[in-house]
C-alpha positions in Angstrom: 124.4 71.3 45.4 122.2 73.7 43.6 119.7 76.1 45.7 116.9 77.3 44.5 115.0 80.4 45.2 110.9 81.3 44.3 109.5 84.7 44.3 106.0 86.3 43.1 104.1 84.8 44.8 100.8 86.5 46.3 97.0 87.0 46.6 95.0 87.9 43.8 91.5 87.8 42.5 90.1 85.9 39.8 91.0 87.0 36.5 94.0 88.5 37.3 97.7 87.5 36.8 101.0 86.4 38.6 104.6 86.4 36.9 106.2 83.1 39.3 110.5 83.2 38.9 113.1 80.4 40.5 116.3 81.4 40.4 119.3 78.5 40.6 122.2 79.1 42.1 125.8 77.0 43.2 127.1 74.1 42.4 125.5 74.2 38.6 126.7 71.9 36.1 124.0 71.9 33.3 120.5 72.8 33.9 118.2 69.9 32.0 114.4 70.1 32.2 113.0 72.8 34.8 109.7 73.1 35.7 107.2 74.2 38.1 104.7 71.9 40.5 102.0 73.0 42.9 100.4 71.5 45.4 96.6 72.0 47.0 95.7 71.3 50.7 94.5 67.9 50.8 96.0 67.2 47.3 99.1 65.4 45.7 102.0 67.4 43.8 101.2 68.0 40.4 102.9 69.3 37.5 102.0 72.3 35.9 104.5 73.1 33.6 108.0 72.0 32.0 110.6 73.2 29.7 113.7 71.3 28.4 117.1 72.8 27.6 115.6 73.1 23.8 112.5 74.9 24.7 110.1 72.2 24.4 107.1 72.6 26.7 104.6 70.9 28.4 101.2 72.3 30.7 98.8 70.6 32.5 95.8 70.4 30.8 93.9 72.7 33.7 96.3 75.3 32.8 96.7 75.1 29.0 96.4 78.9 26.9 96.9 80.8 30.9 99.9 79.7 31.6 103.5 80.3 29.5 106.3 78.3 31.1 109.8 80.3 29.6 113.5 79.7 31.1 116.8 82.2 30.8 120.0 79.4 30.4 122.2 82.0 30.7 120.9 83.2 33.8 119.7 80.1 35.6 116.0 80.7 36.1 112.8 80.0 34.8 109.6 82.0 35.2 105.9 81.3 34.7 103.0 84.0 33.8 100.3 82.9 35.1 97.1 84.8 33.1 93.0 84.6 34.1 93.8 82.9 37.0 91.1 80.8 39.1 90.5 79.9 42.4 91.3 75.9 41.8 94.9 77.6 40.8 95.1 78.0 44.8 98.6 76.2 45.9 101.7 76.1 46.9 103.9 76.3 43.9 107.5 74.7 43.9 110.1 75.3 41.2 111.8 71.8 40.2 114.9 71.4 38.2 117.3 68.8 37.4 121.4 68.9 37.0 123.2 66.0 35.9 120.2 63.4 37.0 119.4 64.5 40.1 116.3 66.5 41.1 116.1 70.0 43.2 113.2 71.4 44.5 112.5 75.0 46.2 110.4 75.3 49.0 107.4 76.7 47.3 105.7 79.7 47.2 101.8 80.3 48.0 99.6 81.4 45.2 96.1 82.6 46.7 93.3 83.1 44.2 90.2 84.5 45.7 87.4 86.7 45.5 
């Protein structure tokens, strides 16, 4: 079993920025893609961002040139900075990462952007 563990989480006003980490920890065979998710009231889990073992990333285009995706394989976690952020940026955000197939989730951390 892998556990995972989100921290930065916060309110802030538009324009301003958030650093997002998710630490892994146990049972940890070989960490593929991780990648963070976030989820609006009223709204369906979406992607934000990804990373692969390589460093290939992906965004969501909402996010694209405010948001860097970046992971530490030596240390197990993977971080998002989070720049000019907006109020549709409002959401629980869960860290998602895979180990041989299967798929853990944290248990999110709330991201409040407002005025």
């Amino acid at each position: 079993q892998v556990q995972l563990v989100e921290s930065g989480g916060g309110l802030v006003q538009p324009g301003e920025s958030l650093t997002l980490s998710c630490a892994a920890s146990g049972k940890i065979f070989s960490l593929s893609t991780m990648a963070w998710y976030r989820q609006a009231p009223g709204t369906q889990r979406e992607l934000v961002a990804a990373v692969s073992t390589i460093g290939m990333r992906n965004y969501a285009d909402s996010v694209k040139g405010r948001f860097t995706i970046s992971r530490d394989n030596a240390k197990n976690t993977v971080s998002m900075q989070m720049n000019d952020l907006k109020p549709e940026d409002t959401a629980v955000y869960y860290c998602k990462v895979r180990d041989r197939g299967v798929d853990y989730w944290g248990k999110g951390t709330l991201v409040t952007v407002s005025s």
